[in-house]
C-alpha positions as CSV (number, residue, x, y, z in Angstrom):
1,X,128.3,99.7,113.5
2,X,124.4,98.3,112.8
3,X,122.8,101.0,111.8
4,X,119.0,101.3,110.7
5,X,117.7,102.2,107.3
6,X,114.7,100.2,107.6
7,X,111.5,102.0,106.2
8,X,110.8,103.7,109.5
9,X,113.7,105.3,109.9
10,X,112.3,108.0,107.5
11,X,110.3,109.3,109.4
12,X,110.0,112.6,110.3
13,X,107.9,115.2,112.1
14,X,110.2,118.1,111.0
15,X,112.5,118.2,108.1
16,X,114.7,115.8,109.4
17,X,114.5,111.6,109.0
18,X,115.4,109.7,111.8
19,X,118.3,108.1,109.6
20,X,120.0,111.4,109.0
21,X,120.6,111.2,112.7
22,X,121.6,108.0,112.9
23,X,124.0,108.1,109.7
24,X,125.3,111.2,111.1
25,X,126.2,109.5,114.4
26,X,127.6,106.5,112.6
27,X,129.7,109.0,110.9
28,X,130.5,110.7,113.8
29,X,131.7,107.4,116.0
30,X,133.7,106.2,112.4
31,X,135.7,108.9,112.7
32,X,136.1,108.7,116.3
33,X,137.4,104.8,116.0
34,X,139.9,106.7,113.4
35,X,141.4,109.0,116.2
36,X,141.6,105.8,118.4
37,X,143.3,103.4,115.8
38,X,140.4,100.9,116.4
39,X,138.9,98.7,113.4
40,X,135.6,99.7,112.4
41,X,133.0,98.0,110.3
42,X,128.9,98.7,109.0
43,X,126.2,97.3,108.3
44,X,123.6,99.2,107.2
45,X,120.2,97.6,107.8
46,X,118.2,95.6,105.4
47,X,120.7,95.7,102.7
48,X,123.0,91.9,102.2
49,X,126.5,93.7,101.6
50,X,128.7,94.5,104.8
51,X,132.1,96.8,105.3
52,X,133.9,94.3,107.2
53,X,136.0,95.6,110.1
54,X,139.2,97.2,109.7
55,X,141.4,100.6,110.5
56,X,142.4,103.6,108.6
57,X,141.4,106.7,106.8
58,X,140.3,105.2,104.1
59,X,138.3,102.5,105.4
60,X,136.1,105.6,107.3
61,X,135.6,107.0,103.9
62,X,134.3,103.8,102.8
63,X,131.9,103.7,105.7
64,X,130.7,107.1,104.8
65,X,130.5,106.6,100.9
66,X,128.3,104.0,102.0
67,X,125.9,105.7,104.5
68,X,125.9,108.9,101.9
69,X,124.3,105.7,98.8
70,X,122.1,104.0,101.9
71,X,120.6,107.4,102.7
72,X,120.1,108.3,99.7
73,X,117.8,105.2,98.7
74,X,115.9,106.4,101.5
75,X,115.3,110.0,100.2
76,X,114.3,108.1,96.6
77,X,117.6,109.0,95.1
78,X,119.6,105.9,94.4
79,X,122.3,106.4,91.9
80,X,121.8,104.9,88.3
81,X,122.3,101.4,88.5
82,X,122.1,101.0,92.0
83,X,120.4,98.1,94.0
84,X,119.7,97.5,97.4
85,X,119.7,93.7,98.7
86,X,117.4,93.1,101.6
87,X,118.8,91.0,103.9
88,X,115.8,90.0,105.6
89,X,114.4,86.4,105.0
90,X,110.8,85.6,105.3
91,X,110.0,85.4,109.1
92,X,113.5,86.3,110.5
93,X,114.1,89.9,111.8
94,X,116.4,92.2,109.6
95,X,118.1,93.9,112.8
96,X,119.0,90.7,114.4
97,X,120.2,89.3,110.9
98,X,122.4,92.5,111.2
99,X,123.4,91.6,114.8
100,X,124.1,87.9,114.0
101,X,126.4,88.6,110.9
102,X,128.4,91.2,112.9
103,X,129.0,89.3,116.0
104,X,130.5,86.2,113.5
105,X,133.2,89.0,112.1
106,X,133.8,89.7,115.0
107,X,136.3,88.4,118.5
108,X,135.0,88.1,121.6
109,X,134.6,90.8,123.6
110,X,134.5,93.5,120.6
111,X,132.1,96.1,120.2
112,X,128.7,96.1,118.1
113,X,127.2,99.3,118.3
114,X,123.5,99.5,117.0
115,X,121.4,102.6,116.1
116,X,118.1,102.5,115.4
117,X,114.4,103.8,116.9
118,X,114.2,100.2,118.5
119,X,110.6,100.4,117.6
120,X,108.2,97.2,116.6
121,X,109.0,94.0,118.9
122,X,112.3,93.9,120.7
123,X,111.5,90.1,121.2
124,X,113.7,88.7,118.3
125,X,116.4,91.1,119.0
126,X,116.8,90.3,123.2
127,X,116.9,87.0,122.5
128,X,119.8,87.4,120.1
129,X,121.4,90.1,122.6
130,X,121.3,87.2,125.3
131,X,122.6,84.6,123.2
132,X,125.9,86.9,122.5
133,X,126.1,87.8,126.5
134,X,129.8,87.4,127.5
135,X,130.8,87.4,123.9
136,X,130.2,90.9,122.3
137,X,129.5,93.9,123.7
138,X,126.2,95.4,122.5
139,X,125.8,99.1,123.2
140,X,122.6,100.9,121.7
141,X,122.1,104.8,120.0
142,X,118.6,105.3,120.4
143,X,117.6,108.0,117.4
144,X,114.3,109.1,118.4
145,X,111.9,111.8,116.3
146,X,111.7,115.4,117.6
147,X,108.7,114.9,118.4
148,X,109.6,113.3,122.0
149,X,111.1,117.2,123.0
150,X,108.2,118.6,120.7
151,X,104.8,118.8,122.7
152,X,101.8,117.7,120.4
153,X,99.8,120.9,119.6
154,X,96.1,120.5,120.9
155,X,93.6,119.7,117.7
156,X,92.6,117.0,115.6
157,X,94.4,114.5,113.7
158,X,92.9,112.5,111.0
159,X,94.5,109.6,110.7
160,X,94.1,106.2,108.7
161,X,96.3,102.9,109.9
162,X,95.9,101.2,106.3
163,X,95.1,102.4,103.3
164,X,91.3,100.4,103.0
165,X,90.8,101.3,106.6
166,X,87.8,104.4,107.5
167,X,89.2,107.6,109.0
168,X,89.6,108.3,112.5
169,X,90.2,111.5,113.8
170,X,91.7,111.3,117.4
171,X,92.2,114.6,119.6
172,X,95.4,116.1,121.5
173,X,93.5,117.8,124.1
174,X,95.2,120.1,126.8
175,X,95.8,117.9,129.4
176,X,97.0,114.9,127.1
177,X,99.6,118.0,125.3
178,X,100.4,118.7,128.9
179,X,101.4,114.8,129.5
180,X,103.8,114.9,127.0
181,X,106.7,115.0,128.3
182,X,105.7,112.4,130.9
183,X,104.6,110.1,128.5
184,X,108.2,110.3,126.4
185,X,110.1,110.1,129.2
186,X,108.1,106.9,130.2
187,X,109.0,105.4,126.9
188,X,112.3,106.2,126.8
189,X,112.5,104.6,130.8
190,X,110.6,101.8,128.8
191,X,112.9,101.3,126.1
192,X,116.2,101.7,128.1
193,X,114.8,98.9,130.5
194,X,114.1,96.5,127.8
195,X,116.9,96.8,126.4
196,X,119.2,96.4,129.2
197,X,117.6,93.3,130.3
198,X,118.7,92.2,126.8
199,X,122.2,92.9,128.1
200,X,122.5,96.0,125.3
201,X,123.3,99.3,127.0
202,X,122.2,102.8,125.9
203,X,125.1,105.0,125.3
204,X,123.3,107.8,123.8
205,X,120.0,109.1,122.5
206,X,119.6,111.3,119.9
207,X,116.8,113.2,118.3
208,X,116.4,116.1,115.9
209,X,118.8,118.2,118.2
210,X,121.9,116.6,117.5
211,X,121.5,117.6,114.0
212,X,121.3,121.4,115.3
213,X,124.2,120.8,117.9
214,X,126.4,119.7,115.2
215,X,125.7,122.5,112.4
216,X,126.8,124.9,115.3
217,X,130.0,122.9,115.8
């Protein structure tokens, strides 16, 4: 598993990060390789220190002691004495650093299962994705806000890209909260084509409802 802490991950339209999904799926599909007697391994992206591969109870609790310290970094709450190690390396790409360590643990054909948003520049990441075709087997989560099943109410938004930048104050109007749902469901068509030119394939996508789905359960 690959999964994505990076600083984007935490955010949230509702009370609800994108990486609580995804470190809720990761925990999920540990326990699954558990049921199946399959090796499982994390990396939890940007941080340097891996859970190499391998099966058992105890290695999922492992795997979930560390998403339960990753997550919690996120939130602001590291433990006491706790430090993160970035992985990432002036100009080279956290995820595919992530990619490239897990495919060396691993044999050919085996699994690498990454979830993330996907968002920024998929460039650096297809490229690595073709470089391991007919080697590993990439499959993609995509964890995605609730704001794709959430139509934008119609109003103003101020808004300000960087922090010495002016205000803007762009408006949702009817017809452009009316094109929502068109407009996700052409970047998800989007992102599912870009990444299966890469050779990864989209297993799942999850959003704020799988949270919801899995309190009921």
């Amino acid at each position: 598993l690959v999964v994505d802490f990076r600083p984007p991950m935490g955010f949230a339209t509702t009370e609800h990060p994108m990486a609580k999904t995804a470190a809720l799926l990761a925990a999920r599909l540990a326990w699954e390789a558990f049921s199946l007697h399959e090796p499982i391994g994390l990396f939890v992206v940007p941080e340097d220190d891996a859970i190499e591969p391998r099966r058992g109870r105890g290695q999922v609790i492992r795997i979930l002691g560390r998403l339960v310290d990753s997550y919690a970094v996120i939130e602001g709450k590291p433990a006491p004495g706790d430090e993160v190690a970035a992985a990432k390396k002036p100009g080279e790409d956290a995820l595919v650093l992530a990619v490239d360590r897990a495919a060396a643990t691993l044999r050919r054909g085996d699994e690498i299962t990454i979830l993330s948003d996907f968002g920024g520049s998929l460039r650096p990441l297809a490229a690595a994705a073709r470089k391991l075709a007919g080697h590993r087997v990439l499959r993609a989560v995509v964890i995605e806000d609730a704001i794709y099943d959430q139509p934008v109410p119609v109003g103003r938004y101020p808004v300000r890209v960087t922090y010495d930048a002016a205000r803007a104050t762009p408006m949702v109007t009817r017809v452009g909260s009316a094109r929502h749902r068109q407009a996700a469901e052409e970047i998800r068509a989007d992102l599912r084509s870009t990444l299966g030119q890469a050779g990864i394939q989209v297993v799942e996508v999850a959003g704020a409802a799988f949270l919801t789905e899995g309190a009921r359960r």
